[in-house]
C-alpha positions in Angstrom: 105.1 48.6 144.2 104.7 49.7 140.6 102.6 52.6 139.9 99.4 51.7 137.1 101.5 54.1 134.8 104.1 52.3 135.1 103.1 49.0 134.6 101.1 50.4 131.3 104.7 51.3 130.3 106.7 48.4 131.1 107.1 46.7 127.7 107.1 49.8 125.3 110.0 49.7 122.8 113.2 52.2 123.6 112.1 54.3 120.5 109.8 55.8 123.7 111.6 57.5 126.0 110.6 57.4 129.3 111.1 59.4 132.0 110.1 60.0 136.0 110.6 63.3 137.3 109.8 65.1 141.0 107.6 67.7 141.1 110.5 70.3 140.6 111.4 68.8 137.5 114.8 66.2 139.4 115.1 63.5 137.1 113.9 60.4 139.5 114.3 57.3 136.5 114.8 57.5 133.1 115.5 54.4 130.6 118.6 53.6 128.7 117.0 55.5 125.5 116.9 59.0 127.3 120.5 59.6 125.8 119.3 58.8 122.4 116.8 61.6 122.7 119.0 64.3 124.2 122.8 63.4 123.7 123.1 64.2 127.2 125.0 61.4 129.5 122.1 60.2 132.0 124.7 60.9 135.0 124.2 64.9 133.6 120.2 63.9 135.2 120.6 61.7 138.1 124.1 61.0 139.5 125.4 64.7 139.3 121.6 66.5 139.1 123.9 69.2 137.1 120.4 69.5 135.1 116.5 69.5 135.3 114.9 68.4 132.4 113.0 71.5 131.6 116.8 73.0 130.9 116.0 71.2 128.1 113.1 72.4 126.8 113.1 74.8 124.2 112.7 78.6 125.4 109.5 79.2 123.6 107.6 76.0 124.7 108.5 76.2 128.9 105.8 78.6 129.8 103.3 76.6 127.5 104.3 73.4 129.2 104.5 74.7 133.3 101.0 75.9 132.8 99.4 72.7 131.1 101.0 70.6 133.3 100.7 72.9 136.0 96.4 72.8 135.4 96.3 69.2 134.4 97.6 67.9 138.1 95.4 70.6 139.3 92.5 68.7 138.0 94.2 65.8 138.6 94.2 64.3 135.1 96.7 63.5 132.5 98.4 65.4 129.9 99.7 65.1 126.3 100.7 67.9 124.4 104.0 68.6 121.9 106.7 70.8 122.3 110.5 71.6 121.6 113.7 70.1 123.1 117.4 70.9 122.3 120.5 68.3 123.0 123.5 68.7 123.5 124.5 68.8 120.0 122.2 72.0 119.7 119.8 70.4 117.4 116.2 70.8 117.6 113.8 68.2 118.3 109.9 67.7 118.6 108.6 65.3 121.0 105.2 64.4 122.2 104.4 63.7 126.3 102.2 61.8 128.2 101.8 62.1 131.7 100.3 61.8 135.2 101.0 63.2 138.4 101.2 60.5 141.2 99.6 61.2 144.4 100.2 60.2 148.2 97.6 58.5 150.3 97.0 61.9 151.7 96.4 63.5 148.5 99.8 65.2 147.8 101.9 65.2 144.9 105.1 63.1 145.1 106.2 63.3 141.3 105.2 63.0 137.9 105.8 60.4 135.3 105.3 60.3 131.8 106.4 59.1 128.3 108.3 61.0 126.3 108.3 60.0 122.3 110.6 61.4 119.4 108.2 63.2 116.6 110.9 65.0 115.0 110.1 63.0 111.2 106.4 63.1 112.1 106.7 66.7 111.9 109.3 67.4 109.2 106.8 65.2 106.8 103.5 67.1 108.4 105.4 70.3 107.7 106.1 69.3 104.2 102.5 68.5 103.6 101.0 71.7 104.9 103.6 73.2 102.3 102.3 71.4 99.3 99.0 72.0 100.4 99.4 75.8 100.8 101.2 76.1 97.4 98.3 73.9 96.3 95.9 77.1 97.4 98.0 79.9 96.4 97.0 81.7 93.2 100.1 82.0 91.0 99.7 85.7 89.5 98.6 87.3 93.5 100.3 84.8 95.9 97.0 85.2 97.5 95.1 82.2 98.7 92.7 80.7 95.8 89.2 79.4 95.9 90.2 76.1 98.1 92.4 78.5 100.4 88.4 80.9 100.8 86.4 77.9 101.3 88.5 76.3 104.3 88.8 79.8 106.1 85.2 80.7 105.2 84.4 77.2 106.8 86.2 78.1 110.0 84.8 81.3 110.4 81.3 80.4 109.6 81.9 78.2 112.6 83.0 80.3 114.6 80.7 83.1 114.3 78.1 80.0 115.4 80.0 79.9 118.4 80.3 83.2 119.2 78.9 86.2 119.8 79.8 88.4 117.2 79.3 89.3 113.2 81.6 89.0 110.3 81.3 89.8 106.6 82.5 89.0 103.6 82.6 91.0 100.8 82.6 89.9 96.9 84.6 92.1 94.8 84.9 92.3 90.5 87.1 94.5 88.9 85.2 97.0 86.5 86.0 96.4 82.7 89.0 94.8 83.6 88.8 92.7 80.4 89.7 95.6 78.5 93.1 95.4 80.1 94.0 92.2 79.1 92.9 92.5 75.6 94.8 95.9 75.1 98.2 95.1 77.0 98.0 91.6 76.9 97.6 88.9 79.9 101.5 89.2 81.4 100.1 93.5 81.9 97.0 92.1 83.2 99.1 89.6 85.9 101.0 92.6 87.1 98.2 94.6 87.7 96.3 91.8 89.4 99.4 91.9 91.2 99.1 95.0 91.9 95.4 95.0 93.2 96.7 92.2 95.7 99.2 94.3 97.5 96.6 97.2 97.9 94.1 94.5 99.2 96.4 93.3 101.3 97.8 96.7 102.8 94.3 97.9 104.1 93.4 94.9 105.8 94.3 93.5 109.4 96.3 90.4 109.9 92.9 88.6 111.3 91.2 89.2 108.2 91.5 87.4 104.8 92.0 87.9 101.0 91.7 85.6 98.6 91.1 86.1 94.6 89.0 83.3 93.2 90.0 83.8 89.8 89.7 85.9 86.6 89.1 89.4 87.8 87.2 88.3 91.3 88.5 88.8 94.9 87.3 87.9 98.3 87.8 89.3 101.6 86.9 88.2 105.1 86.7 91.1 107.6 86.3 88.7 111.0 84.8 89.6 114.4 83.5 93.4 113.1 80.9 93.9 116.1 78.2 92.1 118.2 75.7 94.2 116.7 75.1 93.1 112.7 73.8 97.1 112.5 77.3 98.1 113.3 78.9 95.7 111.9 77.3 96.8 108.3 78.2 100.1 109.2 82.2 99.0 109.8 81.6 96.7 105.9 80.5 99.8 104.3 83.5 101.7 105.6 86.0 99.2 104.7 84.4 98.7 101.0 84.6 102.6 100.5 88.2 102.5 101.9 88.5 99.5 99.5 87.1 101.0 96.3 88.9 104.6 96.5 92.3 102.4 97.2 91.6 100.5 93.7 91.0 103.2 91.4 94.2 105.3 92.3 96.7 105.2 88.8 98.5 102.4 87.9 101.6 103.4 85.9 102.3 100.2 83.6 105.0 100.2 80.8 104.3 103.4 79.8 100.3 103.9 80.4 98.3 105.3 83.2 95.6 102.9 83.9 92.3 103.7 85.9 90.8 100.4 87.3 87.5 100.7 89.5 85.9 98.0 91.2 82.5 96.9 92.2 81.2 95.0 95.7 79.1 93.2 97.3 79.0 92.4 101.1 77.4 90.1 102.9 77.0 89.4 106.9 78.0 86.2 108.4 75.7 86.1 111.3 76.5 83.1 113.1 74.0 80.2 111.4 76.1 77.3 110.4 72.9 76.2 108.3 74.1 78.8 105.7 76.9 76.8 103.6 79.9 78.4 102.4 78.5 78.5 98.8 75.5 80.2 99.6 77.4 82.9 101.4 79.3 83.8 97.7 76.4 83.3 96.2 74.8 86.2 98.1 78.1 88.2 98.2 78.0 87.4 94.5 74.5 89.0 94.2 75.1 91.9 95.7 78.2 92.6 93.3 76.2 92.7 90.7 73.6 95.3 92.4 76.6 97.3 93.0 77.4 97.0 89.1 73.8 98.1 88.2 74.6 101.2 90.2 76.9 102.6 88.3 80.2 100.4 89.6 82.5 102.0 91.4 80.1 101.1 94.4 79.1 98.5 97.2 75.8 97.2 98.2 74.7 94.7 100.5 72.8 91.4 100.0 69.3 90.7 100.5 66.6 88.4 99.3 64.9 90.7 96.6 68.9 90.6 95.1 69.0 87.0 94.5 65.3 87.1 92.7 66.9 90.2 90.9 69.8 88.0 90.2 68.5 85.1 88.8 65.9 87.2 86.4 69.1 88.5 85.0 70.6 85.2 84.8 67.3 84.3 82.8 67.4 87.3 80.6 71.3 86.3 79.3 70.0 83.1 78.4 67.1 84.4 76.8 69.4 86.9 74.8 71.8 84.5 73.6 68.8 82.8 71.9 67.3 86.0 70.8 70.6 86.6 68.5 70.3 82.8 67.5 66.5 83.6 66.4 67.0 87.6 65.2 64.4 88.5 67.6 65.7 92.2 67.4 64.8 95.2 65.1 66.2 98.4 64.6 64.6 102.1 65.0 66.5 105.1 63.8 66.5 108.2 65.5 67.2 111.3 63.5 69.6 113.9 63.8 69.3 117.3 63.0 70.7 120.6 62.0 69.4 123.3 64.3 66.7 124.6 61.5 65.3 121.2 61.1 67.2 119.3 58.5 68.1 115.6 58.7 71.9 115.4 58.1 72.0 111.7 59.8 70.4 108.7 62.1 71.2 106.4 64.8 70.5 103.0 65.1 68.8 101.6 68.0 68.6 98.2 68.8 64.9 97.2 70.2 64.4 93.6 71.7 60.9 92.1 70.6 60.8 89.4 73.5 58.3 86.7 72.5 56.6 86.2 75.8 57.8 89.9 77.9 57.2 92.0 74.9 59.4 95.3 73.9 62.5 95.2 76.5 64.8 98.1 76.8 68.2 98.4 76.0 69.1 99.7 78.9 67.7 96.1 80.4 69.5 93.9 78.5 72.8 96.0 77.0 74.1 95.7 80.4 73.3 91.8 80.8 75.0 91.8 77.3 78.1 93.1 78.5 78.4 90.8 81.8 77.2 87.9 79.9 80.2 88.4 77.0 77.6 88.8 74.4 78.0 92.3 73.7 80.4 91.8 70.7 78.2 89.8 69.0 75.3 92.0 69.7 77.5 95.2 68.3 78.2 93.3 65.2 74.8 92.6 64.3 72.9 95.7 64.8 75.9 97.1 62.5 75.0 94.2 59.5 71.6 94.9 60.1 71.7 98.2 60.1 73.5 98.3 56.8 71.4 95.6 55.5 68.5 98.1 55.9 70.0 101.2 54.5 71.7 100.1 51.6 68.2 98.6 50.5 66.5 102.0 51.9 69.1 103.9 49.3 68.8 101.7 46.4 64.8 102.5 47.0 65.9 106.1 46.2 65.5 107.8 49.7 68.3 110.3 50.9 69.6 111.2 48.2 70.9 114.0 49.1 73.0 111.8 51.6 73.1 111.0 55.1 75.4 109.8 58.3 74.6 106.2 59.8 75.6 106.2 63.7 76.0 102.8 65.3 77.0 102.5 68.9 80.3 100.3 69.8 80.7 99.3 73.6 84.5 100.1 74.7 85.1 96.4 75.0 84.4 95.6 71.6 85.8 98.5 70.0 89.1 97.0 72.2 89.6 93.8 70.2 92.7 93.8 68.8 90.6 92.4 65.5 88.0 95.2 65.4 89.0 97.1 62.6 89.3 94.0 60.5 85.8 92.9 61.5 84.3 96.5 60.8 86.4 96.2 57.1 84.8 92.8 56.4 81.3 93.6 57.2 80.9 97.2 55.4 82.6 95.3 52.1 79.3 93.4 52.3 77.1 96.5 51.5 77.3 99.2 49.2 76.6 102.6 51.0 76.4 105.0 48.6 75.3 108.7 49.3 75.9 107.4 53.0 78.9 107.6 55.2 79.1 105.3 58.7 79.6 106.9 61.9 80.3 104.7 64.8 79.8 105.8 68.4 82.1 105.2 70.6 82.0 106.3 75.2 84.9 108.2 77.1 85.2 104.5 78.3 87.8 103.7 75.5 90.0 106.8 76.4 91.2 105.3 80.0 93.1 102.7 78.2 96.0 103.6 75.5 95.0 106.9 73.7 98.0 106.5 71.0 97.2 102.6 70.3 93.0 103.7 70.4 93.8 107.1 68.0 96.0 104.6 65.6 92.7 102.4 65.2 90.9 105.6 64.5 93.1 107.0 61.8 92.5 103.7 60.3 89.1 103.6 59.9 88.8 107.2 59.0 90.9 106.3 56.0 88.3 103.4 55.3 85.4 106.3 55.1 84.1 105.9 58.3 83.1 108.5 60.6 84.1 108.6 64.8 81.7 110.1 67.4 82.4 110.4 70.9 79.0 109.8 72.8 77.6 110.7 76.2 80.5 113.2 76.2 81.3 114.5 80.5 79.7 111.3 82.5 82.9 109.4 82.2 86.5 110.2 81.9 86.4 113.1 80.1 90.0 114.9 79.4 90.6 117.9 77.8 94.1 115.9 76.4 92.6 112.3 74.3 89.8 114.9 72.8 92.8 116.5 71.4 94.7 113.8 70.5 91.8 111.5 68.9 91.2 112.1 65.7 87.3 112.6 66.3 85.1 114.0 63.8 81.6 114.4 66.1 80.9 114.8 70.2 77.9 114.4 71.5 77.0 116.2 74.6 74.7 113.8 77.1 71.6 114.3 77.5 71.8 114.8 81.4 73.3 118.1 80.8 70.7 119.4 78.1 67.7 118.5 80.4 67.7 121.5 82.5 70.0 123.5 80.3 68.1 126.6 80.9 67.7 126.4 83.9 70.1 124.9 85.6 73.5 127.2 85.9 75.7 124.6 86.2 74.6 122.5 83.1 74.9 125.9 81.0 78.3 126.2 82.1 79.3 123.0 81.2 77.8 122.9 77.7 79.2 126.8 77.3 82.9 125.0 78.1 82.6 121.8 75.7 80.9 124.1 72.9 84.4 126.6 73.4 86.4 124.1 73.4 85.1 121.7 70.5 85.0 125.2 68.3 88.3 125.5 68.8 89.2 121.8 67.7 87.4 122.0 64.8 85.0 119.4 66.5 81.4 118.8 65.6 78.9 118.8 68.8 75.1 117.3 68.5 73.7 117.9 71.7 71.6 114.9 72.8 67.9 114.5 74.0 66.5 118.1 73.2 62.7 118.1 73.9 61.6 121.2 74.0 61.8 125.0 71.6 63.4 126.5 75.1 66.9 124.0 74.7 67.3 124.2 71.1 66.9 128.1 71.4 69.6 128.2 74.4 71.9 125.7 72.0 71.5 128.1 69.2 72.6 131.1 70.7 75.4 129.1 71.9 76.7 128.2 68.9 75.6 124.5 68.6 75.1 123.6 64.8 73.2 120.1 65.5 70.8 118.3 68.1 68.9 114.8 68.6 66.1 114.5 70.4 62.3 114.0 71.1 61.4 117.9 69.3 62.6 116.5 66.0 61.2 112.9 66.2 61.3 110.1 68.5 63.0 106.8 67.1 60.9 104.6 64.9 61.0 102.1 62.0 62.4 103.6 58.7 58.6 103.1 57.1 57.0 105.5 60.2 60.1 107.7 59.4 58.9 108.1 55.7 55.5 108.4 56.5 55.8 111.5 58.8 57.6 112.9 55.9 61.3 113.0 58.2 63.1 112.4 54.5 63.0 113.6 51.4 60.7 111.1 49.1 62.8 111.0 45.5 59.9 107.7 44.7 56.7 106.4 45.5 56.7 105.1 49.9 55.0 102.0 48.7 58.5 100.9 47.1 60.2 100.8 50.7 61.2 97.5 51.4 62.4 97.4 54.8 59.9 96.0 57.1 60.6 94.8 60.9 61.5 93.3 63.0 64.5 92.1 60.7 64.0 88.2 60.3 60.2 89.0 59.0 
């Protein structure tokens, strides 16, 4: 009497293969396609029993097979799983079974049956596909996976952190500046050191985790199963983003230049709530980059809730300060500078934000917004019209005559643009400065990227009549080798060293080292943020020839300026004509 498996089987086409086997594997039956499959004469099976069918079976795939068949008629139930076979021709083949172990009356195995089915194209096409689709999420520059590559892992582990007990995180990184890169050495430069970045991602990570780069300058990692405790598990993120960011800012050595890169992330926890998407985990992660940013980059910090309301008040504020160039919401105060006995030799410009419904808001709120937001170009370009605008009508009223230095601060990316010197050209042909000489102020941050291609610029537009001053001079990347070789006329020491000057022994030394060492150069210093008789005495007996600060005169409007009597009045005040802010 036919078994129910085998009357299921009875009319299936001889592209199946079936087979009937005792339960040590001795071929019992087998059809008239079983040589198709395997090449092997059916006598080989039954007549001669020279072979079991698992002799077939490829060496990788037995132990996996023995023990799923092994369980299923265990728990007496059928099987189906896909494995390896070789023929006799040596050739590998994947086939699917389907079987059932047969039972006597008295509960005992007799032998098992099954189907076997030739997959071999299914898989050669399947295996194709999952090619296309991993080239599909490979990013080109990093061979990393891309943003589609993140979102199907980050789905899985989500997932599985739901179902288990334990806590991952994922961590949101942005390269520092890395624009700067791109713009001085050009996009192929910046694919190799993306490149570059990818392999030192890669090399600290374990094989569990993942790394992905979403695009531009923006990486992700997944650092699964960390610990069952989310306290320790932060503790294990933090560590990994400190191993990260020291592993990213070591040299790069490309064509020629020595590049410093630093990077900036944000982590967040993936405690095991599938009701928090995928997009609302970058989101966060996203967040917390930003925080790490506002620290000082070069940092890490981890999401919470009063980061996303911080997050979305910045986003708010870009928007708002694209419209506030649209609408010339800003004005300008000047801030004199000083020779130590009290005479004004110059000014700098300082953009102030007149916000129609917050009020005043600082530059040090929305500068940085500026910069992330890709506004700070445009922002640099019009304090400098303004600012010219102003003083060329504050001359021709017949102030300064004697003449003074205009400082305007340039961001490192803007000073960067391969165009800058042309735009600077262009816009000072518009005035007439006369009895006035520009000074723009530049950070240390230019100097990390290439000093001879930066000093060439420089030359340039000293021979246009502009000044160069090197600002906030020791909180960077300050080298005693590009202040030699850039053709500076003015550094400015910051004001975090002047602050406790006399007090403080290790702030004296340092202002004792850059005033040596700028005498030497034939360097100007103006020591920044002096409030009180006890600095400027200390910076006189030092040496120090010039100083800005809150003892001379805060920054104000040019009319408050000529009212406390800061320049020397050549005509009546009434005949000033600058009024602010600068659309009024």
């Amino acid at each position: 009497m036919k078994s129910v498996f085998e009357s299921l089987i009875q009319n299936i086409p001889a592209t199946f293969y079936r087979c009937k086997c005792d339960k040590n594997w001795t071929m019992i039956f087998l059809n008239k396609a079983i040589h198709d499959l395997t090449y092997y004469p059916s006598s080989d099976f039954i007549l001669n029993k020279a072979r079991t069918y698992s002799s077939l079976v490829h060496p990788d795939d037995i132990n996996y097979i023995y023990c799923s068949v092994r369980q299923a008629v265990k728990q007496n139930k059928p099987w189906n799983f896909e494995y390896r076979i070789i023929t006799a021709e040596g050739i590998v083949k994947w086939v699917s079974e389907t079987g059932i172990g047969i039972f006597s009356e008295a509960n005992e195995l007799e032998y098992l049956e099954g189907l076997i089915t030739d997959i071999s194209e299914r898989k050669v096409a399947q295996e194709q596909l999952n090619h296309f689709k991993k080239q599909a999420t490979l990013d080109v520059p990093t061979n990393l996976p891309n943003r589609y590559g993140l979102i199907e892992f980050l789905k899985h582990e989500v997932s599985r952190t739901s179902r288990h007990d334990y806590v991952s995180a994922l961590m949101f990184l942005d390269l520092d500046r890395f624009k700067a890169v791109n713009d001085l050495l050009g996009h192929e430069a910046g694919d190799l050191v993306l490149n570059i970045i990818a392999v030192r991602l890669n090399k600290g990570q374990r094989n569990e985790d993942f790394v992905g780069r979403l695009g531009g300058d923006e990486f992700v990692i997944v650092l699964t199963e960390l610990d069952k405790d989310p306290q320790v598990a932060a503790e294990l993120a933090q560590t990994a983003a400190q191993r990260i960011i020291s592993s990213i800012e070591e040299t790069i050595q490309l064509s020629g230049h020595n590049l410093k890169v630093s990077c900036s992330i944000g982590i967040t926890l993936l405690l095991g709530s599938e009701e928090t998407t995928t997009e609302q985990l970058l989101k966060q992660a996203d967040t917390a980059m930003y925080h790490a940013k506002n620290k000082g980059r070069g940092a890490a910090s981890f999401f919470c809730e009063d980061m996303q309301k911080l997050l979305e008040k910045r986003l708010n504020l870009a928007r708002e300060l694209n419209e506030a160039l649209e609408q010339e919401q800003f004005y300008l105060h000047y801030q004199p500078q000083a020779t130590i006995d009290d005479q004004v030799f110059g000014v700098e410009a300082l953009m102030r934000w007149n916000h129609p419904t917050r009020g005043l808001v600082g530059p040090d709120e929305f500068i940085p917004v500026a910069e992330e937001a890709g506004l700070i170009n445009k922002l640099g370009c019009y304090v400098l019209r303004h600012a010219l605008s102003e003083w060329s009508k504050f001359l021709a009223d017949g102030f300064c005559e004697g003449g003074i230095k205009l400082a305007v601060n340039i961001s490192p990316s803007h000073f960067l643009q391969t165009d800058f010197v042309d735009q600077i050209k262009h816009i000072v042909d518009a005035y007439e400065l006369q009895n006035c000489q520009l000074v723009l102020e530049i950070t240390e941050g230019v100097a990390v990227h290439d000093v001879a291609d930066i000093s060439d610029k420089m030359e340039t537009l000293r021979q246009l009549g502009i000044g160069l001053s090197l600002d906030d001079f020791g909180t960077g990347y300050s080298s005693l080798s590009y202040i030699k070789r850039l053709p500076l006329d003015t550094l400015k020491i910051d004001r975090s060293f002047v602050l406790d000057i006399h007090t403080d022994p290790n702030d004296a030394a340092i202002v004792n080292a850059i005033l040596a060492m700028t005498a030497s150069l034939g360097i100007d210093v103006i020591a920044e943020g002096v409030e009180t008789e006890a600095q400027r005495h200390f910076l006189e007996q030092r040496g120090c020839k010039f100083y800005q600060g809150y003892l001379f005169s805060r920054p104000a409007p040019l009319r408050e300026l000529v009212e406390k009597g800061v320049f020397e009045q050549s005509v009546d005040t009434s005949r000033l004509r600058i009024v602010s802010p600068l659309s009024a």
